[in-house]
C-alpha positions as CSV (number, residue, x, y, z in Angstrom):
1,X,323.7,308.2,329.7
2,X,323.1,311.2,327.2
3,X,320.2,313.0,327.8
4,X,318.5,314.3,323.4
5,X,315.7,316.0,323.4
6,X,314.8,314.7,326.7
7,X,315.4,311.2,326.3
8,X,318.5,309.7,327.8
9,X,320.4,307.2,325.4
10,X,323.1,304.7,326.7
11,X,326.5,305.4,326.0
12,X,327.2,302.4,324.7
13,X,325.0,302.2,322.1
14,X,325.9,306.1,320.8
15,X,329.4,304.7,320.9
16,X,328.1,301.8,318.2
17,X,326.1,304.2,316.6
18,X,328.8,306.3,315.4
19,X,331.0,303.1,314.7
20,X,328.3,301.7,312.9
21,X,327.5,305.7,311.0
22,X,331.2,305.4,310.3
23,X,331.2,301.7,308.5
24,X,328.0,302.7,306.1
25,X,330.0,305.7,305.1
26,X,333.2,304.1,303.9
27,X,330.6,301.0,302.6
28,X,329.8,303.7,300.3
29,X,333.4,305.2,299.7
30,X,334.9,301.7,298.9
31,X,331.6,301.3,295.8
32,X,332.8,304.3,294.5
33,X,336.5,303.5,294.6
34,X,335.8,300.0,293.0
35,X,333.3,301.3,290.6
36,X,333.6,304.9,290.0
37,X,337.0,305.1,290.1
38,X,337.5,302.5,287.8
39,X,335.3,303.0,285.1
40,X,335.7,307.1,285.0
41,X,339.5,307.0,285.6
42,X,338.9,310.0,288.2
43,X,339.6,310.4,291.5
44,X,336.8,310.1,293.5
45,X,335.7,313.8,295.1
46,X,334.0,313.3,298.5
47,X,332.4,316.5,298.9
48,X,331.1,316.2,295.0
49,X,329.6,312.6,296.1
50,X,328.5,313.8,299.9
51,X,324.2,314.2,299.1
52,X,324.4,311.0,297.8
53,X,326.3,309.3,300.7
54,X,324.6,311.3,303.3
55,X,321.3,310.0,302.0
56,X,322.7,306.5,301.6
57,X,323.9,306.2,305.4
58,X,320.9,308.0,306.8
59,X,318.3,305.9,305.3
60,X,319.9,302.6,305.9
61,X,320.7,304.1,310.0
62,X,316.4,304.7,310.1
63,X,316.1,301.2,308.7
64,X,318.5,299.8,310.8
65,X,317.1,302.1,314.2
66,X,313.7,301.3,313.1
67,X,313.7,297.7,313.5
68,X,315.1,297.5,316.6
69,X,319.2,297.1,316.2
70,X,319.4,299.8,318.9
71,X,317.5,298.7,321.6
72,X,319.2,297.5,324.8
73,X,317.5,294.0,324.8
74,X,318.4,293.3,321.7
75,X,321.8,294.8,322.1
76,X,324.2,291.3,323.1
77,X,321.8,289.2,321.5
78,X,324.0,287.8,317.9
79,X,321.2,286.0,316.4
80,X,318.6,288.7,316.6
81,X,321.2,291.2,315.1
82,X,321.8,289.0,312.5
83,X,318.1,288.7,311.2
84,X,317.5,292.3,311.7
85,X,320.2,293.3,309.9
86,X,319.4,291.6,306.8
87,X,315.8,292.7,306.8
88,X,317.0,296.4,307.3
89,X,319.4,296.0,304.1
90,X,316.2,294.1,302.4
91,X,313.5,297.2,303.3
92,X,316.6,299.8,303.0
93,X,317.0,298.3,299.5
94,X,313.3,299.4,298.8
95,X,313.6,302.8,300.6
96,X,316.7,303.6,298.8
97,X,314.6,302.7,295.1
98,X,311.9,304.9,296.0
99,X,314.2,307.8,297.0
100,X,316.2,307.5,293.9
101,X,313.0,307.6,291.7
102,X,311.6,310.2,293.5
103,X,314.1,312.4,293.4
104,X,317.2,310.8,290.4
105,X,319.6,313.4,291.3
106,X,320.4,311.5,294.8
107,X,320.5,308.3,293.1
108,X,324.2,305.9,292.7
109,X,325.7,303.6,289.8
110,X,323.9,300.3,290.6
111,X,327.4,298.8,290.8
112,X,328.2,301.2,293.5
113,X,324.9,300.6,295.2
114,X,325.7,296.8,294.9
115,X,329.3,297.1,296.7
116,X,328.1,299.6,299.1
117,X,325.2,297.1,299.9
118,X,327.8,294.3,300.3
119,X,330.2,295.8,302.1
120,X,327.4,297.6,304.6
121,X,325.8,293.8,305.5
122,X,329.3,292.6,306.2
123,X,330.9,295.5,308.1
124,X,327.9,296.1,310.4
125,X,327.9,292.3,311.2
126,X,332.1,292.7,311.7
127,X,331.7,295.4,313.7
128,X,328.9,294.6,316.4
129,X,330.7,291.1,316.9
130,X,333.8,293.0,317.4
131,X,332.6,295.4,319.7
132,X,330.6,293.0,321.6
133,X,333.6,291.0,321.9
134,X,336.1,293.7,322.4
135,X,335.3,296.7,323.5
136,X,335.3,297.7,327.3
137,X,331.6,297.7,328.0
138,X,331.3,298.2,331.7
139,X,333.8,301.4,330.9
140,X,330.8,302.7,329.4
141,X,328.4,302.3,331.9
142,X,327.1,304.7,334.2
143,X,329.1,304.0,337.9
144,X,326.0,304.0,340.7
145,X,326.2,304.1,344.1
146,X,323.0,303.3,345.9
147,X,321.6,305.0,349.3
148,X,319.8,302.3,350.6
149,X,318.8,298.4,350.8
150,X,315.1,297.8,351.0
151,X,312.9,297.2,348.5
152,X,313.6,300.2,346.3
153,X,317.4,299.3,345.8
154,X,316.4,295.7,345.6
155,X,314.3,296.7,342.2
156,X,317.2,298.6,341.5
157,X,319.5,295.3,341.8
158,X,317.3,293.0,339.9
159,X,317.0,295.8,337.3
160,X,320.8,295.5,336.8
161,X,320.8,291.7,337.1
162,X,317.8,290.7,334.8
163,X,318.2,293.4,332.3
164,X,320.1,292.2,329.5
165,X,322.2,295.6,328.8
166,X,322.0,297.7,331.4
167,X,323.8,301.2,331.2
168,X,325.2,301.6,335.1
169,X,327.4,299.5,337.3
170,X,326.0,299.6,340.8
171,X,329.2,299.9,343.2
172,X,327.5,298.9,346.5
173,X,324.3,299.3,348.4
174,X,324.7,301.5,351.6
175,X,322.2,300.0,354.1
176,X,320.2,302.7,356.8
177,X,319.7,301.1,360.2
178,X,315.7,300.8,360.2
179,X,315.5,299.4,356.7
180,X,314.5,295.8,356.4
181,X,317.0,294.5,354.5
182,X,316.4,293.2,351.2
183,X,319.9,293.1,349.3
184,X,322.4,290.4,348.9
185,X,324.6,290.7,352.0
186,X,328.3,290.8,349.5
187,X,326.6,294.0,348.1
188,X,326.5,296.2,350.8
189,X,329.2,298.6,351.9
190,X,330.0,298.7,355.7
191,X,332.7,301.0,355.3
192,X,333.5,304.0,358.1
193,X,334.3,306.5,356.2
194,X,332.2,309.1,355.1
195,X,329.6,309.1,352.1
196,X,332.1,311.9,350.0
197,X,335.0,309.7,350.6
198,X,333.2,306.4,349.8
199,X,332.0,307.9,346.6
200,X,335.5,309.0,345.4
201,X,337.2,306.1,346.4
202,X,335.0,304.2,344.3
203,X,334.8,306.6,341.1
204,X,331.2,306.8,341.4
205,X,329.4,309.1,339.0
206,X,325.6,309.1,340.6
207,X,324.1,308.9,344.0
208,X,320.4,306.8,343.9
209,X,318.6,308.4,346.9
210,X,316.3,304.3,347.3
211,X,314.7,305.1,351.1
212,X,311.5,304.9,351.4
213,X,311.2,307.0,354.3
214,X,313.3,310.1,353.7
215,X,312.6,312.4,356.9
216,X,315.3,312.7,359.1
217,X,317.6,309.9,357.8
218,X,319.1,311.6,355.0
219,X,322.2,312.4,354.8
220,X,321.7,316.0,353.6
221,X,325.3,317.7,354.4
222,X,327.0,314.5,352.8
223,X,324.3,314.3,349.7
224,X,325.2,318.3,349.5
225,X,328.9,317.8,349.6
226,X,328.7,315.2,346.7
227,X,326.5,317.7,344.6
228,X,329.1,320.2,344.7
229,X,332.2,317.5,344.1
230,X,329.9,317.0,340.6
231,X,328.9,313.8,341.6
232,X,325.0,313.3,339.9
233,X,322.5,312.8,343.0
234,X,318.9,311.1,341.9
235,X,315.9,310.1,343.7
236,X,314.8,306.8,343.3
237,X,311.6,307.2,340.8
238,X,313.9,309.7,338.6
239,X,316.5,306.9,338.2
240,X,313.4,303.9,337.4
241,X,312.0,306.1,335.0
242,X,315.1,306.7,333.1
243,X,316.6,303.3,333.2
244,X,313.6,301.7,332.4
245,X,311.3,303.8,330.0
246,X,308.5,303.5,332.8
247,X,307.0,305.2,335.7
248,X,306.7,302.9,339.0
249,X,303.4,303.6,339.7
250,X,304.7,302.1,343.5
251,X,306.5,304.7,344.4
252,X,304.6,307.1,342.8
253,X,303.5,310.2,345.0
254,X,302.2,313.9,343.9
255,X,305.0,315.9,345.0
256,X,307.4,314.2,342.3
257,X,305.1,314.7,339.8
258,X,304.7,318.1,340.2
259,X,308.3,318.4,341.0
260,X,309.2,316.4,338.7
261,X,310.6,317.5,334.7
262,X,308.5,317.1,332.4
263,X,304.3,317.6,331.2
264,X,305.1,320.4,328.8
265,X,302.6,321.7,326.9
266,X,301.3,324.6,325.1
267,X,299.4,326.0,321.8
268,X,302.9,325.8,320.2
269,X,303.1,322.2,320.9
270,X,299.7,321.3,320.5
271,X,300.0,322.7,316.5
272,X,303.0,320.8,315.9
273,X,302.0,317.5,317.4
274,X,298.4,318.2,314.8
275,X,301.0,318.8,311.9
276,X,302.6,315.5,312.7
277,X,299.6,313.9,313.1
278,X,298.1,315.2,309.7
279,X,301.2,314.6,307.9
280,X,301.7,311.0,309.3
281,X,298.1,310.3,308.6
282,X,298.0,311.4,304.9
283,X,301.6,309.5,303.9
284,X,300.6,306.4,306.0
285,X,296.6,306.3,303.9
286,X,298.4,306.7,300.8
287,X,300.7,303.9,301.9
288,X,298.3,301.5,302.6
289,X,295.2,302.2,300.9
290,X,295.5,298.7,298.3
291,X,296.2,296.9,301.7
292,X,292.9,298.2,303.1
293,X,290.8,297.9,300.2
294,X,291.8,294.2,300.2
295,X,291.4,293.9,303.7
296,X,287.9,294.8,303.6
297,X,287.1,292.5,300.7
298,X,288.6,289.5,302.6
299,X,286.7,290.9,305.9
300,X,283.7,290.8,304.1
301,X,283.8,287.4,302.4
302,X,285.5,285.8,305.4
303,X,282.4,286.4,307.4
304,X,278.7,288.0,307.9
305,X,278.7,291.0,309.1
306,X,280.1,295.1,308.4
307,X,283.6,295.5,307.0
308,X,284.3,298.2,310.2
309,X,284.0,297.5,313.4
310,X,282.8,301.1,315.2
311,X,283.7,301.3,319.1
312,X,283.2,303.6,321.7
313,X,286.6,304.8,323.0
314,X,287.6,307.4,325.7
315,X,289.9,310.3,324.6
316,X,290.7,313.3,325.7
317,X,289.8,315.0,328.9
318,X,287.3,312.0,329.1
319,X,285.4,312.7,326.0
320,X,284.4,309.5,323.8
321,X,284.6,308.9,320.5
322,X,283.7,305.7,317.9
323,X,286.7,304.5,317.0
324,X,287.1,302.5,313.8
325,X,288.3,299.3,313.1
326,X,288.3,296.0,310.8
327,X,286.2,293.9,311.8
328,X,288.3,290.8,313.3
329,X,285.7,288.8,315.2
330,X,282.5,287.6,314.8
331,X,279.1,289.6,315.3
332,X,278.0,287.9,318.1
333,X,281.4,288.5,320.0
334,X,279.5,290.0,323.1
335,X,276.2,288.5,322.4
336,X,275.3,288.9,326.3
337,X,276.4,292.8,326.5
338,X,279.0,292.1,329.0
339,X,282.2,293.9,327.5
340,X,285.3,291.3,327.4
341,X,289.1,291.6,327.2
342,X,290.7,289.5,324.0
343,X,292.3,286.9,325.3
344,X,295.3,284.5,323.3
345,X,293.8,282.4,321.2
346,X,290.1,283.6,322.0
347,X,287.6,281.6,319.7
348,X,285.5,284.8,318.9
349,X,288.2,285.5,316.1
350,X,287.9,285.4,312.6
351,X,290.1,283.2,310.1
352,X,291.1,286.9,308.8
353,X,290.6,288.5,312.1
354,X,293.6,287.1,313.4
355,X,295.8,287.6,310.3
356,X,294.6,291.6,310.5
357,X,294.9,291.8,314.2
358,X,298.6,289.9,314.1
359,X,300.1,292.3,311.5
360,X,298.1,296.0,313.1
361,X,295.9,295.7,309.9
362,X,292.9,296.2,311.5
363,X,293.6,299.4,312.8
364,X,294.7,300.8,309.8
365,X,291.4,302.9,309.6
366,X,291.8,305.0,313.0
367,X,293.5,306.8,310.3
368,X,290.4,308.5,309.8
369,X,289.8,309.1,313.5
370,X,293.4,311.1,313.4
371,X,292.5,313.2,310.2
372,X,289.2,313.9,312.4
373,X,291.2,315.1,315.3
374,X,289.5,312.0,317.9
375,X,293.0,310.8,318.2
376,X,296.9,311.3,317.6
377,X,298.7,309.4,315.8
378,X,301.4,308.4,318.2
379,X,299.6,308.3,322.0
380,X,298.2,306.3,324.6
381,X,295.6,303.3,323.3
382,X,291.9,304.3,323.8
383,X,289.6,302.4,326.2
384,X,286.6,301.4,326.6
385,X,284.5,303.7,328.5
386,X,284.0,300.2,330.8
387,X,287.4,299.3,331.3
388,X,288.0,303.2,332.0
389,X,285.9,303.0,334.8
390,X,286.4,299.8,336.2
391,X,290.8,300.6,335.6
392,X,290.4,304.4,337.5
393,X,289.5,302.6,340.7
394,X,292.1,300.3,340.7
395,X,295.0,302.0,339.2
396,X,296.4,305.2,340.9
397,X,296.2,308.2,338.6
398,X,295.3,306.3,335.8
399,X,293.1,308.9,334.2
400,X,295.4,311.1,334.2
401,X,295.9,309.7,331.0
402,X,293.4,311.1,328.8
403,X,295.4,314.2,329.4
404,X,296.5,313.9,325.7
405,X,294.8,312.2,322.7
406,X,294.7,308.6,322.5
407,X,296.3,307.1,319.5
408,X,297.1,304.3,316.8
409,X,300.5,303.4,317.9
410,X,302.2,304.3,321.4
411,X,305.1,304.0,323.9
412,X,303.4,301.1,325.6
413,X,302.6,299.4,322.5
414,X,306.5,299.4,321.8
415,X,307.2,298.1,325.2
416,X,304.2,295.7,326.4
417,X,302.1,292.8,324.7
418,X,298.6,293.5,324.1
419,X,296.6,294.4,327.9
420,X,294.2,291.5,328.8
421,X,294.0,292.2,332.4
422,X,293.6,294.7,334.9
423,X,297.6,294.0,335.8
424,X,298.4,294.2,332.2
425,X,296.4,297.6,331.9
426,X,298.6,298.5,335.3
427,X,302.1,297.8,333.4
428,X,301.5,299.4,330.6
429,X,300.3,302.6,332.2
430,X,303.7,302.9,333.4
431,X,304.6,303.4,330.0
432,X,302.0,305.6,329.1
433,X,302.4,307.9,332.1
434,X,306.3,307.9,331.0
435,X,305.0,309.0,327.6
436,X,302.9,311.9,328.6
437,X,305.2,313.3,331.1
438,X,308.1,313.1,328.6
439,X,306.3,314.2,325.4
440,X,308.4,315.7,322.3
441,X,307.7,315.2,318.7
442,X,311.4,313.4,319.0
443,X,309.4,310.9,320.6
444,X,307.1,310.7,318.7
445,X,309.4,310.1,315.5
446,X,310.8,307.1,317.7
447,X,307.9,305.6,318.1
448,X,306.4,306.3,314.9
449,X,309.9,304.7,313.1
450,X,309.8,301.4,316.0
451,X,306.2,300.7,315.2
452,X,307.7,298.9,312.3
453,X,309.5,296.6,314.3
454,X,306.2,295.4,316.5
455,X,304.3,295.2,312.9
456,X,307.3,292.3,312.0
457,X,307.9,290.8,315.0
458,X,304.4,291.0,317.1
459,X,304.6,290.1,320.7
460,X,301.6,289.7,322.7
461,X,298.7,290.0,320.2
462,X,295.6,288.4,320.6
């Protein structure tokens, strides 16, 4: 794992990112060969032709990133890359156009856009299969040796076994003597020898410190002599959070997360996070203002009643605000008073309710609520000051979230289906807590380029 701007990325994927960075840029070389070459009878001058190529491979790579070709559980799936990878060329196509026009200087022959388009499509495709198929990719993970076999390393071992690219090998589990046991038997190490020894024998690059109950059966001297060999040691929550993009709100406790890196803020921060949010805001309205225009005519004729929908939310430090919406169900959705979650296939939906609601139409206007400062663009989704209440009983720190603005699109919107439960509100939480304590406008810029990937392929919405 490398750790950018506080976000750690798997090796193997950096590894098919520069592969990948490396194929788009000769894409682009072999179109001006073919083309350029050709017709001009010169030899073709990288450094003269570098703005354009630079543009060419960064633009398809955000494409490409954007629609989730780089995310783990996606990573060994053929099929998925496939599609994805022809509807990044298809929107790169677009996004290419429009920088062209904007700015001509940047722009290529079309023939050399056509070959470079061509020869992208089939070297990406060649060169996933081919690393997939070739390349070492258990070299490339992380080697993990496990303190522990109760229930925190038996997460730990589903987590490898379930997920479908993980980024460590787990050597072995070393069981403590008052632990209840809860790993598979041929997975446990019973060797002798010291922990140092054990470690080096098996070329393990991190120590996962998974016991529950820490006082006076660790291993200090031995976890001390490991740290100064250059061997990684982690505690168990550290290691869940990174791995999995969540916080385990199980294992949760105050001390790591005040300990813990992480929850910076500051004036500085808070100013650039507005400038994002402003910027974002304005392109995104310009963007789609035909899209809501015709929204609200098909909102209004669909059914009786306002074109927005205007909800009290809770946002920051605890503060609500009306948050604004399309209208998506009918009038009389909570004709008794009683505040309800949206459930899959719920009957109080429109005909063009669930079109909006499926594509993130019909929150298109929290746009306004951004440029008014109620919410963030990229942030935790705002609840209901109902839910808030009833969720801060039952969920362990969970208002710590309104410790930043709420906002349109989020980490756990990325991550989880739409909440319709007090354990869906739980899980995605997780994600949210993950998102505040690791906040950076890189982040953000994640987030805000993924979103386009849950707008085409929606999971969970209701």
């Amino acid at each position: 794992m490398v750790r950018i701007f506080r976000r750690y990325v798997p090796g193997s994927l950096l590894v098919l990112a520069g592969i990948e960075a490396v194929v788009l840029f000769l894409a682009v070389y072999a179109g001006l060969l073919f083309r350029w070459a050709e017709v001009t009878g010169e030899e073709v001058d990288l450094f003269r032709f570098l703005p354009e190529i630079g543009v060419y491979v960064g633009v398809v790579f955000v494409v490409m990133f954007s629609l989730g070709l780089y995310q783990k559980e996606h990573f060994k799936n053929l099929e998925t890359t496939f599609v994805r990878t022809i509807f990044s060329f298809i929107f790169g196509f677009f996004a290419l156009s429009v920088v062209f026009y904007i700015y001509p200087p940047l722009s290529i022959w079309r023939s050399v856009f056509a070959v470079a388009f061509v020869a992208s499509i089939v070297g990406i495709l060649l060169a996933r299969f081919l690393f997939l198929r070739v390349a070492d990719l258990d070299a490339l993970k992380r080697r993990v040796l496990v303190l522990g076999a109760g229930e925190r390393a038996a997460q730990i071992e589903a987590l490898e076994r379930h997920s479908k690219a993980p980024s460590f090998l787990c050597v072995g589990y070393i069981p403590f003597s008052d632990e209840t046991a809860a790993i598979d038997p041929d997975r446990t190490l019973s060797e002798k020898r010291v922990l140092f020894e054990t470690a080096r024998a098996r070329r393990v690059e991190e120590i996962v410190v998974a016991i529950a109950e820490r006082r006076g059966h660790l291993p200090v001297d031995a976890l001390l002599a490991c740290r100064l060999a250059g061997i990684a040691v982690t505690d168990y929550a550290t290691f869940w959070e990174r791995e999995t993009g969540r916080v385990d709100l199980a294992t949760l406790t105050p001390s790591w997360l005040i300990f813990s890196d992480g929850f910076v803020g500051g004036r500085v921060q808070a100013a650039v996070k507005r400038v994002f949010d402003l910027s974002s805001s304005l392109l995104l309205l310009s963007l789609t203002l035909p899209i809501q225009v015709l929204a609200a005519i098909l909102v209004r004729a669909d059914s009786p009643g306002p074109i927005l929908y205007r909800q009290e939310r809770v946002g920051l430090n605890g503060k609500t605000f009306m948050l604004l919406k399309f209208r998506s169900m009918r009038t009389d959705a909570e004709k008794d008073g009683v505040p309800q979650w949206a459930q899959s296939g719920d009957d109080r939906v429109t005909r063009i309710g669930r079109f909006i609601r499926k594509t993130r139409i019909d929150e298109l206007p929290q746009i306004f609520n951004v440029l008014r400062g109620d919410m963030s663009f990229i942030g935790p989704r705002p609840e209901r000051p109902f839910f808030v209440e009833q969720l801060g009983q039952e969920i362990a720190y969970y208002n710590e979230r309104h410790r930043v603005k709420p906002g349109i699109s989020g980490w756990a919107q990325l991550h989880y289906p739409y909440g319709a439960s007090v354990e869906d509100a739980r899980q995605k939480f997780q994600y949210d807590l993950y998102y505040i304590k690791n906040y950076s406008i890189f982040l953000d810029v994640i987030v805000l380029i993924q979103t386009a990937r849950v707008v085409l392929w929606p999971h969970g919405v209701r």
